[in-house]
N, C-alpha and C positions, 0 to 999 in steps of 0.2 A: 194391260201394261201396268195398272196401278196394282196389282200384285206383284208383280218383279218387282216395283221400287220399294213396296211395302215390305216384303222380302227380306230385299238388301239393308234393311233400318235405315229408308230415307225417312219415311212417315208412315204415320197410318193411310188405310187406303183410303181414307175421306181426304187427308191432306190431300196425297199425291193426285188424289182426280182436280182439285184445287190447281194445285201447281201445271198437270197438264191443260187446263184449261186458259191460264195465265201465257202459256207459249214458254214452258222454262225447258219441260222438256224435249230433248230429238232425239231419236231413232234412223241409224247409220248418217247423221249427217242432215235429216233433216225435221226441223221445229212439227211438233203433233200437239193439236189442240183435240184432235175428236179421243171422245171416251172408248174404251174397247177396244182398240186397238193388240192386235193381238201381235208377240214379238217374239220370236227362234229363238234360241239357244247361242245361234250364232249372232246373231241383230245385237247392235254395239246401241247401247241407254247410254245418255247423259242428262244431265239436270244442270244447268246455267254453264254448258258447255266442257263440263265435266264427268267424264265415263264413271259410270255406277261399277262398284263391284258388285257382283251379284252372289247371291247368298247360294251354298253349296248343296245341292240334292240331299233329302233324306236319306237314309240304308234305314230298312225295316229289318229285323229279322222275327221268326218264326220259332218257339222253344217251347218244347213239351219239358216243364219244370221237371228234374225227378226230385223221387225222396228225398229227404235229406236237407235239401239246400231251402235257402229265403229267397223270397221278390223283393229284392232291396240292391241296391247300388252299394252300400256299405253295414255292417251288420257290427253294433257293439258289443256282442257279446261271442266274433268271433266264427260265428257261423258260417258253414261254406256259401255264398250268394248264385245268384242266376248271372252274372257277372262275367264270374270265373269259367264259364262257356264262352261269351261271343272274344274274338280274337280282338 
């Protein structure tokens, strides 16, 4: 669980195992002090009774660079990027 809230940018996961230990936060409603706890996709987090938003899945993708282009997100001097592939 203290990854979902570390996650979500409540804290680091040192705080958040702090804060679950303190009784701040619940899981569907109810107060979790034990560490590890492990929490679905659907299990609603809160912290001092307030729902966490939770931080959105990565997308990986997979690119065989061709000729031509840079590994760079933006290129000053115009270059076509690995970029200009993912949608």
């Amino acid at each position: 669980m203290q990854k979902v809230l570390a996650a979500a940018g409540v804290a680091s996961r040192r705080k958040c195992e702090e804060l679950i230990a303190a009784g701040r936060v619940s899981v569907n409603g109810q107060i979790v002090t034990a560490q590890g706890i492990k929490v679905g996709p659907v299990d609603e987090v809160a912290l001092d009774g307030k729902q966490i938003q939770r931080a959105e899945a990565h997308v990986y993708y997979l690119l065989n660079k061709p000729a031509g282009y840079v590994t760079t997100v933006a290129d000053t001097h115009g270059r076509p990027t690995v970029i200009d592939w993912v949608p």
